[in-house]
N, C-alpha and C positions, 0 to 999 in steps of 0.2 A: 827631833825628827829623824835625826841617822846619829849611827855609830860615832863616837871618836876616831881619828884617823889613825892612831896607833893599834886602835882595836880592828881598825878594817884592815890594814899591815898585817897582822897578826894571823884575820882569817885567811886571807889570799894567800900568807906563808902556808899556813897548813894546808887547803883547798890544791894549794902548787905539788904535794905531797903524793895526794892521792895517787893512784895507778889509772889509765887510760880504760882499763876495764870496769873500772870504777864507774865515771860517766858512759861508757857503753851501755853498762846495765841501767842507768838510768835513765837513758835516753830509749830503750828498749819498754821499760818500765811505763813509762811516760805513753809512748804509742800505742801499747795495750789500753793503757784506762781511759784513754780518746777514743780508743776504738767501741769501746763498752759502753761509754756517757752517749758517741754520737748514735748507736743502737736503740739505747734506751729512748732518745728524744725524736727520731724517728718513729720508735713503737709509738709513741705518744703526740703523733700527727705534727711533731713541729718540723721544721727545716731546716738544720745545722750546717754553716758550712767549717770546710776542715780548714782547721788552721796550720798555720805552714811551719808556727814556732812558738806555740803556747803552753801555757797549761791551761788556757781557758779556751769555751764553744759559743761563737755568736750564734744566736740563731733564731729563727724569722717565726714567731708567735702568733702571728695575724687569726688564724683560729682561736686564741683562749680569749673566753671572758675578759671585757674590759677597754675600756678607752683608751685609754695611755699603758706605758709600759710599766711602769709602777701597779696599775690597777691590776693585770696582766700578770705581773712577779707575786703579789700579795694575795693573787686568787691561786695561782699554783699551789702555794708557801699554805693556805689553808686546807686546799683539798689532798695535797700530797707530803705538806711536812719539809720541802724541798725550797732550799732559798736558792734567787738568782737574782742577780743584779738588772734593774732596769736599762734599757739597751740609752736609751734618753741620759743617760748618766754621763755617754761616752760620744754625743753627738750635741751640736749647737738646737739651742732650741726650736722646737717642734720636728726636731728628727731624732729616730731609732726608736716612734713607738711602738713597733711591731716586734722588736729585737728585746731577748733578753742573753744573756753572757751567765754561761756554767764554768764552773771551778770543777776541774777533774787531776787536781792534784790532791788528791786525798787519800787514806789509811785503807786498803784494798777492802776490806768488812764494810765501812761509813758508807763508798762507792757501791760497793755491790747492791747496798741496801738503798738508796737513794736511785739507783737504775732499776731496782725492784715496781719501785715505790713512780718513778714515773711512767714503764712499760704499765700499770695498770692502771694510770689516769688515760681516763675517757673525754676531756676539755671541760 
């Protein structure tokens, strides 16, 4: 399930290494492709709220096809090619079926092309 502890010793030494500019630009990095994911799911009529410290997008589904949020994730995931996690996954039973959670930490091209790809879904 996790690392060996000498092996996580090991990353933290090196991680300790880096330069302060280092995480600057990733932290910069990071708020651009939230800014692009929350765009696209906007274009695509859902409701994103911004998260304060992720790399993921909850965000309020209630318009797509579907009963549950799984129905809702699995209808996206056919018409647009785009997986996202059931909002239900992350809530006690029978909440967060409205919701479903984007990953926008991804390879700039994957992202671009997946904010493509839900600016031109119609529900």
């Amino acid at each position: 399930m996790c690392a060996p502890s000498a092996l996580q010793h090991g990353a933290a030494a090196g991680l300790e290494q880096l330069p302060p500019s280092f995480y600057a630009q990733v932290a910069t990095d990071h708020e651009d492709k939230r800014e692009r994911m929350l765009a696209a799911l906007r274009a695509a009529g859902m409701k994103p709220t911004v998260p304060a410290g992720a790399y993921y997008v909850l965000a309020d589904v209630s318009a797509l096809e579907g009963t549950t949020a799984a129905e809702k994730a699995r209808h996206l995931l056919r018409q647009t090619g785009v997986a996202a996690v059931a909002g239900s996954a992350f809530f006690r039973s029978g909440k967060g079926e409205n919701l479903m959670r984007f990953c926008f930490a991804k390879k700039d091209d994957e992202l671009d092309e997946a904010c493509r790809r839900l600016r031109a879904f119609k529900g």
